[in-house]
Each structure stands twice: as structure tokens, then as C-alpha cells.
N, C-alpha and C positions, 0 to 999 in steps of 0.2 A: 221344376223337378222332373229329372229325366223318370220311363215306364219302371228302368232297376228300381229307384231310391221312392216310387211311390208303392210298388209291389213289397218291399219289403217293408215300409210304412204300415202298409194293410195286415202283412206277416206275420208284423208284432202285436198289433192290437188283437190281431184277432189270436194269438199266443195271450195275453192279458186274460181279454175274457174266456177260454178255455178255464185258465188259473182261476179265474173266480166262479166259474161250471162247476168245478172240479173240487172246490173249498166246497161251496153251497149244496152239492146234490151229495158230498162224501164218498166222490168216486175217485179213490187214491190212485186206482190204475192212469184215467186219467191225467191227474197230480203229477205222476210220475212221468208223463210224456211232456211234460211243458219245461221237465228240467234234465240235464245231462245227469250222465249215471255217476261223473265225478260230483255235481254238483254241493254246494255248501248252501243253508240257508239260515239265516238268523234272524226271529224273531221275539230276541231277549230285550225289545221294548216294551212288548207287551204280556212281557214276563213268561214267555213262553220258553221251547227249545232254541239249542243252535246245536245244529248237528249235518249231517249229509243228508242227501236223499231221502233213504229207504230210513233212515234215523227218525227224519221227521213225519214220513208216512208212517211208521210205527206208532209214533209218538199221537198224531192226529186220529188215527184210528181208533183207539185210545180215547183222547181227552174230548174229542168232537162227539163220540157216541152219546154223552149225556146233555149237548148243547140240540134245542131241541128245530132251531132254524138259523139259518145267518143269511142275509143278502149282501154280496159284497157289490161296490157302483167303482168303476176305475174309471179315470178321465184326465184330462189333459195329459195326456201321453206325451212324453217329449223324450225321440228316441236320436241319438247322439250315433250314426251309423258311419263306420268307416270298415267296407270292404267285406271281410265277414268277421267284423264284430258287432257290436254296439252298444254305449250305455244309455237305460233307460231310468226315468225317472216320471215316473206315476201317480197320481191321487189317488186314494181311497176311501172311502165311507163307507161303514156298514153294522147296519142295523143287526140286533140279533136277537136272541130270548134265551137268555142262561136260566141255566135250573133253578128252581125253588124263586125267582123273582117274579111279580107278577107282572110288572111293566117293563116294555122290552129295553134294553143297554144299546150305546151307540158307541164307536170310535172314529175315530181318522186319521190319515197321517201319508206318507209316504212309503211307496215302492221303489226301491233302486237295484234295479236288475245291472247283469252284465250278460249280453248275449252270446252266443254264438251261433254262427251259421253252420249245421250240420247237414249228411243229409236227407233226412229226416225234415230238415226247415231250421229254421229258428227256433232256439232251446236255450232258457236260461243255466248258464253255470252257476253266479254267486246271484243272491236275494235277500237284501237287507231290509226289514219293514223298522219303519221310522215311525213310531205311534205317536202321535202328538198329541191325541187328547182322547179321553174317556168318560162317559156318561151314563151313571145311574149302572156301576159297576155292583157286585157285592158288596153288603155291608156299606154302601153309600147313602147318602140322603138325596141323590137324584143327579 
């Protein structure tokens, strides 16, 4: 791996964990620097929005005020880099405490980014979360 293709390796990840800073602490400004201003995001697996940007920063501002912690874990990063794009494809897990439960809720699933190189750094345009699974949701039995 040439100094480019590892520097932008580090770029990303460390683009990732921002995005999950940035979930976890409910700092949207943040949120908003990990993705282009055209950007799309959809997170209608986990029944959430799909909208732009500033759609879904609204949107979380919002719906996240009454979630009262989340910890999100990304890993195995596997970023698909050609030139200044790249597709990425991410793990996640993350613990959380939704309202009125007493015992905290889990998910996971995938992140599939598409990046770009701006210059600014690497910035997600599209973000598609792939939920795969959910634990001890509302209304569940665990």
C-alpha cells in the first residue's frame, strides 16, 4: 500500500468515527461536516428518514432529543478507493437507552457509504444503513 492509499485509509476511518461522535454527543453541526451538502441519507431500515442532509439533521435533532444515550462501535471498515472516490462498507453496533425502557436496546447492521474527495477531505455523498438486526426494541420481549 503506497503513503496515498494508506493516508486516505486513515481519512476514512477516521471520517467514520467523527459520524459516530457526532450521532453519540448530538452534535448535528458536526453530522453535517462528514457529509456533502448535496448529500442523501437513508435510514429506512431502521425505520427511520430518508431525506438530504440538513432533512435528516432536522429530522435527528428532533427524534434523538428524547433517546437518552447511544454508543455507536464501527469496524471492519472496507474502503473500495479509486482516485477521489470510494465505496465504503462498514459494521456497526450500537447499544442505546430509548425512552420509557429500562433495559438498554441493541442493533447492527451495515454502513454503505459513497465518498468523495473534497477539499475539505473525504465527505460522504450517499449513506445507506443496512439494519440487520434489533434487540429488546419497544414493545418487545427482549
Amino acid at each position: 500500500m503506497d503513503a496515498q492509499a494508506l493516508a486516505d485509509q486513515l481519512e476514512i476511518t477516521h471520517l467514520l468515527t467523527r459520524y459516530a461522535r457526532a450521532v453519540d454527543t448530538k452534535d448535528w453541526e458536526m453530522y453535517r461536516s462528514v457529509f456533502t451538502a448535496d448529500a442523501t441519507i437513508d435510514y429506512s431500515s431502521a425505520g427511520a428518514i430518508v431525506g438530504t442532509r440538513d432533512e435528516v439533521v432536522d429530522w435527528f435533532s428532533q427524534a434523538f432529543g428524547v433517546i437518552p444515550w447511544t454508543m455507536h462501535y464501527i469496524t471492519n471498515i472496507d474502503a473500495d478507493i479509486n482516485g477521489d472516490t470510494a465505496t465504503v462498507t462498514a459494521m456497526f453496533y450500537n447499544p442505546m437507552q430509548l425512552p420509557g425502557m429500562t433495559e438498554p436496546s441493541y442493533c447492527g447492521g451495515y454502513y454503505h457509504h459513497h465518498l468523495v474527495r473534497t477539499p475539505s477531505g473525504w465527505q460522504s455523498r450517499q449513506l445507506r444503513e443496512e439494519n440487520l438486526w434489533f434487540r429488546n426494541g419497544p414493545g418487545s420481549d427482549g
